[in-house]
C-alpha positions in Angstrom: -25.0 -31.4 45.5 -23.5 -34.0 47.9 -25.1 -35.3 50.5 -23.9 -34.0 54.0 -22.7 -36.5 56.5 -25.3 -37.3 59.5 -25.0 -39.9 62.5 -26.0 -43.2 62.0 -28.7 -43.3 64.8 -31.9 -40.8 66.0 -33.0 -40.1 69.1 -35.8 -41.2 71.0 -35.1 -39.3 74.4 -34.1 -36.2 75.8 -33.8 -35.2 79.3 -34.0 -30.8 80.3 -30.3 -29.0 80.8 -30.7 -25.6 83.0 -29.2 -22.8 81.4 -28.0 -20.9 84.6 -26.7 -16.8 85.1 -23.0 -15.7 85.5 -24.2 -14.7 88.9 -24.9 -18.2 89.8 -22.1 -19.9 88.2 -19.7 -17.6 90.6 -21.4 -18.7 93.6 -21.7 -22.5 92.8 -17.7 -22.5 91.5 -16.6 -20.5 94.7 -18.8 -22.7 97.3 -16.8 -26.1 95.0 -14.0 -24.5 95.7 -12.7 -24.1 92.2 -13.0 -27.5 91.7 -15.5 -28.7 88.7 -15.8 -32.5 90.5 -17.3 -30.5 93.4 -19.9 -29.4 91.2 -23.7 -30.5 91.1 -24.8 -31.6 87.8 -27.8 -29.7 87.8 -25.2 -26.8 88.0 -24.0 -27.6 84.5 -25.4 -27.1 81.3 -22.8 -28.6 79.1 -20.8 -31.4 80.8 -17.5 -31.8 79.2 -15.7 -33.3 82.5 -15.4 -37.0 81.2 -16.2 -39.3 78.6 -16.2 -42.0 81.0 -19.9 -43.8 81.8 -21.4 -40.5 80.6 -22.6 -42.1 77.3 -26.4 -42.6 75.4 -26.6 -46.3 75.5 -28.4 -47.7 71.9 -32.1 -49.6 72.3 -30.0 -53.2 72.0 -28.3 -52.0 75.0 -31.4 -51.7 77.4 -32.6 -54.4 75.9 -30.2 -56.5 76.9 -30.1 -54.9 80.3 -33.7 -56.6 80.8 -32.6 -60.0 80.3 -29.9 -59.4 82.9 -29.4 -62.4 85.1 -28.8 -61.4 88.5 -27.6 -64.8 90.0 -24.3 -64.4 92.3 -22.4 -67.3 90.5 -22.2 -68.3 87.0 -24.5 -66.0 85.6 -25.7 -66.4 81.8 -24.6 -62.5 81.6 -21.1 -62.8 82.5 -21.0 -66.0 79.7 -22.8 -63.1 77.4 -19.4 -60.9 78.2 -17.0 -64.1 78.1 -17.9 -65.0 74.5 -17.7 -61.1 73.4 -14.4 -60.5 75.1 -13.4 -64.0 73.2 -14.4 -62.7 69.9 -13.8 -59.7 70.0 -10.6 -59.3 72.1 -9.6 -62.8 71.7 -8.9 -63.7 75.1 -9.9 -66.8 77.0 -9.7 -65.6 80.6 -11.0 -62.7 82.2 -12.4 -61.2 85.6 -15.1 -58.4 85.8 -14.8 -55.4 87.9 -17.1 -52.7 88.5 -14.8 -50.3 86.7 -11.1 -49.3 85.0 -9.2 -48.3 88.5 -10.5 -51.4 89.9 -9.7 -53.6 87.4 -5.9 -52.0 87.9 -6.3 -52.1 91.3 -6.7 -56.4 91.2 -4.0 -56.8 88.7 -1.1 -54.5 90.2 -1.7 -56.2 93.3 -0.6 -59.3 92.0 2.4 -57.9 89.5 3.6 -54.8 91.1 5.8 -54.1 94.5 7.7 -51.5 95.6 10.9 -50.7 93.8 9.4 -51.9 90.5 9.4 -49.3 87.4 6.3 -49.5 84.6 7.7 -48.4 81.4 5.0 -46.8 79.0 3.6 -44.1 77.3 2.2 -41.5 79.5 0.3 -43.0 82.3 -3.5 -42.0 83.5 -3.7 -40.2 86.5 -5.5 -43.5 88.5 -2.8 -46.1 86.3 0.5 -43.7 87.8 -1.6 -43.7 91.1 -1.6 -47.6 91.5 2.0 -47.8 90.7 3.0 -45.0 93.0 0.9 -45.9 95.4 2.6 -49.4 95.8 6.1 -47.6 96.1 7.0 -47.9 92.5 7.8 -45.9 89.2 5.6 -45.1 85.9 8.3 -43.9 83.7 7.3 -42.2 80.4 8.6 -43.2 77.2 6.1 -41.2 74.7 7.9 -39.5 71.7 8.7 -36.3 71.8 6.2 -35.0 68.8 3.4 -35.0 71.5 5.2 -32.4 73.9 4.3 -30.1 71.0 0.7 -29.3 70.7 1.1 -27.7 67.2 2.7 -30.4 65.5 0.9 -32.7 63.1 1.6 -36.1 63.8 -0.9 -39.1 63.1 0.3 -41.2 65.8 1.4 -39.2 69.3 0.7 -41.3 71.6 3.5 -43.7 70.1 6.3 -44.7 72.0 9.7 -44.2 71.7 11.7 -47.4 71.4 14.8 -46.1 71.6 13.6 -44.4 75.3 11.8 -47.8 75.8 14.7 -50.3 75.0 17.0 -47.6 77.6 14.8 -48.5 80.3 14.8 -52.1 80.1 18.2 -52.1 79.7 18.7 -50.4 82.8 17.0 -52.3 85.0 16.6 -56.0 85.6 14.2 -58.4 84.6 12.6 -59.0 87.9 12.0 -55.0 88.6 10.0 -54.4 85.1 6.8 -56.3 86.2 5.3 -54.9 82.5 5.3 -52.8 79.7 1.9 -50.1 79.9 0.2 -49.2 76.7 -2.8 -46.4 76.6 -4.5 -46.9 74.1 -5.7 -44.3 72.5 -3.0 -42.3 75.0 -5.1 -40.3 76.9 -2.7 -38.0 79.0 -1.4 -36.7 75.8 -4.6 -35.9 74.4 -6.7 -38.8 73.4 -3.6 -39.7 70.8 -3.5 -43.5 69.4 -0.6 -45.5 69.0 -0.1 -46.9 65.0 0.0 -50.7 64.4 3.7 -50.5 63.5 4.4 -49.0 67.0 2.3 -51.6 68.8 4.8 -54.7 66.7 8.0 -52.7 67.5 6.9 -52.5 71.8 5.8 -56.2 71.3 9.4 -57.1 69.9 10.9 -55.2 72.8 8.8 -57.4 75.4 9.7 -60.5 73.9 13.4 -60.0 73.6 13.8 -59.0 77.6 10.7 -61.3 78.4 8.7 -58.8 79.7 4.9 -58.9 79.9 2.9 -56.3 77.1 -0.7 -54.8 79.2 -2.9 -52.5 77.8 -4.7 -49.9 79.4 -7.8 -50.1 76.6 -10.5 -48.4 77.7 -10.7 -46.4 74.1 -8.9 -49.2 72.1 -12.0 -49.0 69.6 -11.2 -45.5 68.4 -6.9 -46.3 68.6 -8.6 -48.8 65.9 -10.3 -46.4 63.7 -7.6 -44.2 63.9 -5.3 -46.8 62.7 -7.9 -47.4 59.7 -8.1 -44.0 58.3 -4.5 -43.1 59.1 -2.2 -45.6 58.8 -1.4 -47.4 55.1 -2.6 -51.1 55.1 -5.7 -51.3 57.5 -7.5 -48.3 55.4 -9.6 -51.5 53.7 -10.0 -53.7 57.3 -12.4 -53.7 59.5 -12.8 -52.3 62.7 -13.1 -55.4 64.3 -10.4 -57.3 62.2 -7.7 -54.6 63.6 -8.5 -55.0 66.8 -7.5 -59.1 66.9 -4.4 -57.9 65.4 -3.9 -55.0 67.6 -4.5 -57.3 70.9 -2.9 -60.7 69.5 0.4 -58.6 70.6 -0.3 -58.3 74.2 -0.4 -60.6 77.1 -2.9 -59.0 79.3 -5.7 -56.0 79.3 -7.2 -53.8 81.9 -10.0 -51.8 80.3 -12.4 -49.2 81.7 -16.0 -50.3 79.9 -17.4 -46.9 80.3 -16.0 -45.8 77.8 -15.7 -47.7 74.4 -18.5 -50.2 75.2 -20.3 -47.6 76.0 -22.1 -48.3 79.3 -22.2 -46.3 82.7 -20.5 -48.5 84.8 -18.4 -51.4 84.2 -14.8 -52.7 83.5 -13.1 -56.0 83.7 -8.9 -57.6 83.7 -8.5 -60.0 80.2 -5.5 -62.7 80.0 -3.3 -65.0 78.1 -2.5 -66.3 81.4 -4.2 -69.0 83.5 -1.9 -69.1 86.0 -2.2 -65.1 86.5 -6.0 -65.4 86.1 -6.0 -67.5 89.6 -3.9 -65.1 91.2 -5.8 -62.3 90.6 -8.7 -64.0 91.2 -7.6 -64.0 94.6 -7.9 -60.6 94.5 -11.0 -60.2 92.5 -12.9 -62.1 95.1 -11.2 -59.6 97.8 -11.9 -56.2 96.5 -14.8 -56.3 94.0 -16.8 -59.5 94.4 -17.4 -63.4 92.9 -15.2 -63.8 89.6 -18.8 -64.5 87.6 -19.9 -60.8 88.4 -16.9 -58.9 90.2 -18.7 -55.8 91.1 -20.9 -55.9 88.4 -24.8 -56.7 87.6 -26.0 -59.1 85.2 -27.8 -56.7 83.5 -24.9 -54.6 83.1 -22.6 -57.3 82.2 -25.5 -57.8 79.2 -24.9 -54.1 78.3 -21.3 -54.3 78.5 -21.1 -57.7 76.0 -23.6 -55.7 73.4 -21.6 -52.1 73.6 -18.5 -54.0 72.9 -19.8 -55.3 69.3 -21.5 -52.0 68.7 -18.5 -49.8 70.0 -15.9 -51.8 67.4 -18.2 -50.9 64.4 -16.9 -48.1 61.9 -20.6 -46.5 61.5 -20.8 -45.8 65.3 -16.6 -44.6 65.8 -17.1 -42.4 62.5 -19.9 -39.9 63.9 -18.1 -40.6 67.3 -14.7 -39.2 66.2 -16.1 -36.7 63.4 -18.1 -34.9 66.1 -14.6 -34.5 68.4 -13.0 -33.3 65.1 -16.2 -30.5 64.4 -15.2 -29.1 67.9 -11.6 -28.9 66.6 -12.5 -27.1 63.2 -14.3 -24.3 65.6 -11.5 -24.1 67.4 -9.5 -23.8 64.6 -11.9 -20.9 62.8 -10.7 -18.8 66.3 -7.2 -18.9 66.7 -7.3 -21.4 69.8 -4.6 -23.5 70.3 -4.9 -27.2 70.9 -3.3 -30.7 71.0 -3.2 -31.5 67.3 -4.5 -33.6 65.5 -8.2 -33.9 67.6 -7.9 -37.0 69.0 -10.2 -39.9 70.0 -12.5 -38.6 72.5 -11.8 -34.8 73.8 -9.9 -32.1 72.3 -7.5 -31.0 74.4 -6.7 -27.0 74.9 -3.0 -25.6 74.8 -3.7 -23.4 78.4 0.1 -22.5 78.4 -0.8 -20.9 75.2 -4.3 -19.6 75.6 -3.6 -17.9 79.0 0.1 -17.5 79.1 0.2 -14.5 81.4 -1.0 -17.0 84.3 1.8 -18.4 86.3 3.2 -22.4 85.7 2.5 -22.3 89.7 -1.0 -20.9 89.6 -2.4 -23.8 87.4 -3.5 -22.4 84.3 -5.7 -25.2 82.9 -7.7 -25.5 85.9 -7.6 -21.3 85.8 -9.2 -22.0 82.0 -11.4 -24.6 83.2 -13.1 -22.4 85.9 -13.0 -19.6 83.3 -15.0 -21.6 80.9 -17.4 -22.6 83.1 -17.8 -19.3 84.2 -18.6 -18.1 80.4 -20.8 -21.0 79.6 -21.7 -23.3 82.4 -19.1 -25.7 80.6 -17.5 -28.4 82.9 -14.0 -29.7 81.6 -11.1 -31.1 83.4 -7.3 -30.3 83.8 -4.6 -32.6 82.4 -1.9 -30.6 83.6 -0.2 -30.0 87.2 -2.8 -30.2 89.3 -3.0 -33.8 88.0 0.4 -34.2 87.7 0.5 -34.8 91.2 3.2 -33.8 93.6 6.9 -36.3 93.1 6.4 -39.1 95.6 9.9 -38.6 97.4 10.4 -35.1 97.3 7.1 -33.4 97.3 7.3 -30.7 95.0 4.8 -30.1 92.3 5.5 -31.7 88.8 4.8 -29.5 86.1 4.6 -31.8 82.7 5.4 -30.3 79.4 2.1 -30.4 78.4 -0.5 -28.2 80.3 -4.0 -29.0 79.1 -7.3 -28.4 79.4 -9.6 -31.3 78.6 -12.9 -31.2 76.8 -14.0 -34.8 76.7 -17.2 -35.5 73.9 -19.6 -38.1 75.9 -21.1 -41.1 73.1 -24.3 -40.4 71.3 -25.4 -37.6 73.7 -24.9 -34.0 72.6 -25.4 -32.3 69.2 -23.2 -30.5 67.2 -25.4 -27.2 68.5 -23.9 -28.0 71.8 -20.5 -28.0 70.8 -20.9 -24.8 69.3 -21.9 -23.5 72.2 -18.6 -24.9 74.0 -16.5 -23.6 71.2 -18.6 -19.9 71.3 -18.2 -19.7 75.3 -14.2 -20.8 74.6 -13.7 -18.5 72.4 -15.3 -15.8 74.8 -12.6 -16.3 77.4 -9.8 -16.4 75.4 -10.7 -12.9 73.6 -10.1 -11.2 76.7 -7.1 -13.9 77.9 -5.0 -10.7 78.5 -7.3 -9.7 81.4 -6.7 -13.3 82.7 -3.2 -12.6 84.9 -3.5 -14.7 87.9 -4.6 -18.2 88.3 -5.6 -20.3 91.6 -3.9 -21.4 95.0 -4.2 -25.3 96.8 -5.7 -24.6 99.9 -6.0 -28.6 100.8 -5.3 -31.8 98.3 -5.3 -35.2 99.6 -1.4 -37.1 99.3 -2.4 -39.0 96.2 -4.3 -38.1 92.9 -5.8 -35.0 94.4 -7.0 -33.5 91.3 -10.6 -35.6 92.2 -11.3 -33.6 95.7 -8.6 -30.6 95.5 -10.0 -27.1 97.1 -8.8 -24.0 95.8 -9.0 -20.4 96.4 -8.0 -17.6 93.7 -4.8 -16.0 94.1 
């Protein structure tokens, strides 16, 4: 018989979960106020919320960690995560920060003011918030096949360069501070972007002169996805496509805890010198020295290590096959989600799984609190609620896509455990008919609200 497939790594510890009653669970979701960030983590059994720092780090990870060195300035760890940016990434300047939204945070100050428009392919929540929090636009120029969950499309996080070329025609040179790549796209459901895609947006950004940034905190599984979809790169290395993939771009904001696998972390890469020193500026303002920027040596050390392990095909293909095994369950029950599974969650169709609950009443974060209710599941909502409200006039934006996220931390549950997700899924949407009304905003703060939103059931 063949051999099934198994991970490429054991495990050599475990840590308790409490398995907690309904009865519980509807006192713990009420006093967050229907809110899953307001929950304790010892009030969860199987926590789904993010992918981000959540991670099993590997044994050449924490050993690294204890050769960390902890001086303030020119550290022999931040020369550890020069050289593996170098040759991995291939660029020759970069500035640590202690995490993704910082790491934005230093660059946009530099490159974006108010009036500017960030063409791209549908912003993060913290990436829109840094734009529209400095009085400018993200516009979206994703192709349509990702508005529709059902389709199957190898590459939906692509951008259209017809809607792309639009937009820098419209506006001049001096108001497009850059083009903003996700990569893999996580806003429409952890959906990579093909090699030909990435050429096409770099022509665009040479012909108008416009800088090429990518938001690459899961650039390592874009890669693998552009090795066992896309013809060419089927016989290439993991590592081999992601030169090529960055050798288009000009700069790189990346969020470490996620594909270098390490619980904090993040750091600003670039072609640049010039734009180096002026972030630096800023660097040294908001997260500390260049050498560590927020960061420990020792995870610096972690962060250099997860990068080489993180672009290996061994590690992505139990990482992305255990994402997929949640999407065959899903599939065995009827439940609708963003298709093909994508990187790092699966992403659930709410508008189809409870579509008796108002657009207004938020019916991913109804599903999300519904889940939780069933299993002790935390997810999060990629719908309205994140959305946000439309900086001038203050309604709510309701995106085409309403979703509810289940994001798969690295090298941490077993497939037992996402049966258990899929079971207590499948539990809630069997009686989704008794599901009619959704939730209410009782208080959200004027910018990316979905972190500390309160709620009250309608």
């Amino acid at each position: 018989m063949e051999i099934p497939y198994a991970e490429s790594f054991r495990i050599k510890m475990v840590e308790p979960l409490y398995r907690s009653t309904r009865e519980e669970r509807e006192r713990w979701i009420k006093e967050a106020k229907y809110n899953l960030f307001g929950l304790k983590s010892s009030q969860v059994f199987i926590d789904l919320l993010t992918d981000s720092g959540t991670g099993a780090m590997s044994d050449r990870q924490w050993a690294a960690m204890m050769e960390g060195d902890e001086s303030y300035a020119g550290s022999a760890s931040y020369f550890n995560m020069k050289e593996a940016i170098k040759t991995i990434l291939g660029f020759d300047y970069f500035l640590p920060t202690h995490q993704g939204r910082a790491a934005e945070n230093v660059l946009f100050s530099v490159l974006v003011k108010a009036g500017d428009v960030v063409p791209g392919n549908a912003h993060f929540d913290t990436t829109k918030g840094h734009i529209e929090f400095r009085k400018a636009s993200a516009v979206d120029c994703t192709i349509d096949e990702a508005g529709d969950t059902q389709l199957e499309h190898p590459f939906k996080g692509n951008v259209d360069l017809n809607k792309l070329e639009t937009v820098l025609k419209a506006y001049p040179k001096e108001k497009i501070p850059f083009i903003c790549i996700t990569i893999t796209c996580n806003t429409s459901g952890g959906q990579p972007v093909s090699m030909e895609n990435i050429r096409g947006i770099a022509a665009l950004s040479q012909k108008y002169g416009i800088p090429l940034l990518f938001d690459s905190a899961r650039f390592a599984e874009n890669a693998y996805f552009i090795k066992t979809r896309e013809k060419g790169y089927e016989n290439k290395t993991i590592k081999k496509i992601v030169r090529e993939m960055f050798q288009y771009v000009d700069m790189m904001t990346m969020s470490s805890k996620k594909d270098a696998i390490v619980n904090i972390g993040g750091f600003i890469a670039f072609r640049s010198e010039q734009l180096f020193r002026e972030a630096s500026i800023y660097n040294i303002m908001f997260e500390g020295y260049i050498t560590y920027g927020g960061m420990s040596g020792r995870d610096m050390n972690a962060l250099a290590t997860g990068l080489d392990e993180g672009t290996e095909f061994d590690y992505l293909d139990g990482r992305i096959r255990q994402v997929a095994y949640l999407g065959a369950k899903l599939d065995e029950y009827g439940i609708a989600y963003q298709r093909p599974a994508g990187g790092h969650a699966i992403f659930i169709d709410a508008l189809k799984v409870l579509p008796h609950v108002p657009r207004e009443e938020f019916p991913a974060q109804t599903l999300a609190v519904e889940l939780y209710l069933e299993g002790g599941i935390r997810s999060t909502e990629i719908g309205a609620i994140l959305a946000d409200r439309d900086p001038v006039t203050r309604e709510n934006r309701y995106p085409q896509l309403e979703l509810l996220r289940l994001a798969i931390p690295r090298r941490t549950y077993t497939n037992s455990h996402i049966e258990v997700a899929a079971a207590a899924l499948k539990n809630v949407y069997d009686r989704r008919d008794k599901i009619t009304h959704g939730l209410k905003i009782v208080y959200e703060a004027p910018i990316m609200r979905h972190f500390t939103v309160e709620m009250e059931k309608n």
